[in-house]
C-alpha positions as CSV (number, residue, x, y, z in Angstrom):
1,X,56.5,19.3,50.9
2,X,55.6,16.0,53.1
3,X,52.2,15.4,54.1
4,X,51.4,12.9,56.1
5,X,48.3,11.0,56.2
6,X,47.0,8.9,59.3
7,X,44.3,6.3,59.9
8,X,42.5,4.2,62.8
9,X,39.6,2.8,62.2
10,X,37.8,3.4,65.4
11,X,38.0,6.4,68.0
12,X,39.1,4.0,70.7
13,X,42.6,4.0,68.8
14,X,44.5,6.3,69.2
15,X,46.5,7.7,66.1
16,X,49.4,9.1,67.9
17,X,52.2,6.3,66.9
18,X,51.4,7.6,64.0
19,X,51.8,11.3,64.3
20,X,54.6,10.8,66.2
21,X,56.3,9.1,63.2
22,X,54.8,11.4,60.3
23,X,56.4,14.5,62.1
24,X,59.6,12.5,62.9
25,X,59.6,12.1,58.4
26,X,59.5,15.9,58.7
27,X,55.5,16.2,57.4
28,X,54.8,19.4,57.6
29,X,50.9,19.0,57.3
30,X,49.1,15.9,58.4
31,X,45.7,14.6,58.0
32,X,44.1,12.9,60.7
33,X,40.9,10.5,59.7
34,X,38.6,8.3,62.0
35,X,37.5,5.7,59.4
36,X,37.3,2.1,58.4
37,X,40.3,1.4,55.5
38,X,37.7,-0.8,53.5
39,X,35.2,2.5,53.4
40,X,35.8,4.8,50.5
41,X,34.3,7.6,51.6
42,X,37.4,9.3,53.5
43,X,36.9,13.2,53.8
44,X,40.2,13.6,55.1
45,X,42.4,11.2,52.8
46,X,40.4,13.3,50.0
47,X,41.6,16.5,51.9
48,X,44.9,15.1,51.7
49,X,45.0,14.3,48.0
50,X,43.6,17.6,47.0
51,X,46.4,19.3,49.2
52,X,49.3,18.0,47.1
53,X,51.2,19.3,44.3
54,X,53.5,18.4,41.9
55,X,56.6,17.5,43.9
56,X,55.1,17.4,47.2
57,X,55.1,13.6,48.8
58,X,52.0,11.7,50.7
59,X,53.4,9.9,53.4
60,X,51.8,7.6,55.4
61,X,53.1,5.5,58.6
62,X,52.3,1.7,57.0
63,X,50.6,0.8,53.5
64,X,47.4,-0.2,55.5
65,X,46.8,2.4,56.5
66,X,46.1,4.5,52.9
67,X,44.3,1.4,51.7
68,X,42.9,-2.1,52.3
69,X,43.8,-3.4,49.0
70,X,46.6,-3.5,46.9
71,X,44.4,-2.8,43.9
72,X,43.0,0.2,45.8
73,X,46.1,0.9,46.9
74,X,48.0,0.8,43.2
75,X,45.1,2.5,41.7
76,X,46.2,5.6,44.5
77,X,49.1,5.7,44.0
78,X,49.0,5.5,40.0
79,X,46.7,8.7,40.3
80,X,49.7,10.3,42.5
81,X,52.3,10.3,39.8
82,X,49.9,10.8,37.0
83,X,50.1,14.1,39.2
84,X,53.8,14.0,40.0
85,X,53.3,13.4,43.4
86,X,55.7,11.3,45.3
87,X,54.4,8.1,47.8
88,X,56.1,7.1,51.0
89,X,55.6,4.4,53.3
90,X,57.4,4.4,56.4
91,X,57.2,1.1,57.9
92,X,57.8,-1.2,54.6
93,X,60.7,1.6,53.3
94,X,59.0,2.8,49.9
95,X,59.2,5.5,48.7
96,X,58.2,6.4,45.2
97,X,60.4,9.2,44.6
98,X,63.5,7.2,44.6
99,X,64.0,4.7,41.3
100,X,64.4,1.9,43.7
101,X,61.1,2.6,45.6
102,X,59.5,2.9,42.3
103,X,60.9,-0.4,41.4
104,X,59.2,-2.5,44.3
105,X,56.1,-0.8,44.3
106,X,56.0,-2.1,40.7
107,X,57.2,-5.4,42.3
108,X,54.6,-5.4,44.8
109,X,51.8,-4.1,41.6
110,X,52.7,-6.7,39.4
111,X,52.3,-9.3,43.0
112,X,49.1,-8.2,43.1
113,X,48.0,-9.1,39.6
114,X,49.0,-12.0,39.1
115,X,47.6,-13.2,42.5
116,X,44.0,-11.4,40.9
117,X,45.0,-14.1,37.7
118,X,45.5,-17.3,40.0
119,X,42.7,-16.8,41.9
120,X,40.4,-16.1,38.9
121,X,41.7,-18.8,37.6
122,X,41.2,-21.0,40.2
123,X,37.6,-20.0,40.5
124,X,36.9,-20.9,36.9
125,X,38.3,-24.7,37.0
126,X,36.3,-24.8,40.1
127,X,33.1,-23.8,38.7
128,X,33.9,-25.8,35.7
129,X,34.4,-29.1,37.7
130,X,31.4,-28.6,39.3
131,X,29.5,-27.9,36.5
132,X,30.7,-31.4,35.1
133,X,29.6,-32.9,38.1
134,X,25.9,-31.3,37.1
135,X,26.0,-28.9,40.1
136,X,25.5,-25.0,39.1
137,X,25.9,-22.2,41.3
138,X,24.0,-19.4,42.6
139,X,21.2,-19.0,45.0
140,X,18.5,-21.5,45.1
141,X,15.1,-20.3,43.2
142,X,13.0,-18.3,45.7
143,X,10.0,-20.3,44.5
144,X,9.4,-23.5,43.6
145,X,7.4,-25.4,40.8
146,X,5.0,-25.9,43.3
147,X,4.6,-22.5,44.6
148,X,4.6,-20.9,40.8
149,X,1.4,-23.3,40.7
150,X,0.1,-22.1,43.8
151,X,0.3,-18.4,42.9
152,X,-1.1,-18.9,39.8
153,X,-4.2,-20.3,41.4
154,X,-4.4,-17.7,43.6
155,X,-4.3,-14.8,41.1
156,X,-6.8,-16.9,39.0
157,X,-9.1,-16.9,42.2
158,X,-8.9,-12.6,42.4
159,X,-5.8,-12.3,45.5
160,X,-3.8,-9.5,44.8
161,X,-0.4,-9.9,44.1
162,X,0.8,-8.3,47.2
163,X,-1.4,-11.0,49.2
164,X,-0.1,-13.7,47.3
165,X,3.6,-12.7,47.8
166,X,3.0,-12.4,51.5
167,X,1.5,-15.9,51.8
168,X,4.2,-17.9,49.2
169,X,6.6,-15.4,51.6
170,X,8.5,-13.9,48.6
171,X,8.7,-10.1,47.5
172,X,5.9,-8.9,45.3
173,X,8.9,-8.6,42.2
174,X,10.2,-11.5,42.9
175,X,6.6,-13.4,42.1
176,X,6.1,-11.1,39.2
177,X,9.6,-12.3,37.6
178,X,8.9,-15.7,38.2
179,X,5.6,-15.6,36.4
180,X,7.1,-13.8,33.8
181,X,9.7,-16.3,33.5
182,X,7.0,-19.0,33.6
183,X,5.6,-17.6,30.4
């Protein structure tokens, strides 16, 4: 069995391009869904997935539109033929039921990964060149040596921590760590 599986992201768009071309695949059940591709809470791709069975085949009209990155998109498609359930895409021509469609999602899988590799890659010789040139990342310190000394002399003189937070203008934990840190 085909099922198809369509997405737009607002209700302003309209889905039927789509439907048009899920039925024209021969689906013979489609989901419909209203919803962002970078949210994972999607009742009716959920629907969907829980609706097939070995041999049946999810189709969707354009890879985009199942997920909003390849990793996400890899990782569904992985848990589809760990269930025996085929994948087809019908914009970009793959279909995971066929040895050759198989083969270039691997392609595309393998893509993926070694793009994740370069960029983590990249991000560490970065980091590490700055680092050399004595600059460290992260956010700056929400207080300063100066305000650590200032809270201090305000807890010594009986504020509350709440009131001291609210005048260094810092969350109540975040003075709390600090001073701990301090000690």
């Amino acid at each position: 069995m085909l099922i198809g599986y369509a997405r737009v992201s607002t209700r302003d768009q309209d889905p039927a391009l789509q439907l048009d071309a899920l039925k024209a695949a021969g689906c013979e059940k489609v989901f419909i869904e209203t919803a962002s591709g970078a949210s994972r809470e999607r009742p009716q791709l959920r629907q969907a997935l829980d609706y097939a069975r070995a041999g049946d085949t999810l189709v969707v009209w354009k890879l985009d539109r199942l997920a909003r990155s390849m990793r996400q998109l890899i990782e569904t498609v992985d848990d589809l033929e760990t269930r025996k359930i085929g994948f087809k895409s019908l914009t970009e021509e793959i279909d995971t039921t066929t040895a050759s469609g198989r083969l270039v999602f691997h392609i595309f899988g393998a893509l993926a990964t070694f793009e994740r590799s370069l960029i983590q890659e990249r991000t560490r010789a970065g980091l590490e060149a700055a680092r050399a040139r004595g600059r460290f990342g992260g956010r700056p310190r929400a207080m300063s040596a100066d305000d650590l000394r200032a809270a201090k002399a305000l807890l010594e003189q009986k504020f509350t921590g709440i009131e001291v937070a609210k005048r260094l203008g810092v969350s109540r934990a975040t003075l709390y760590k600090r001073l701990a840190e301090s000690e």
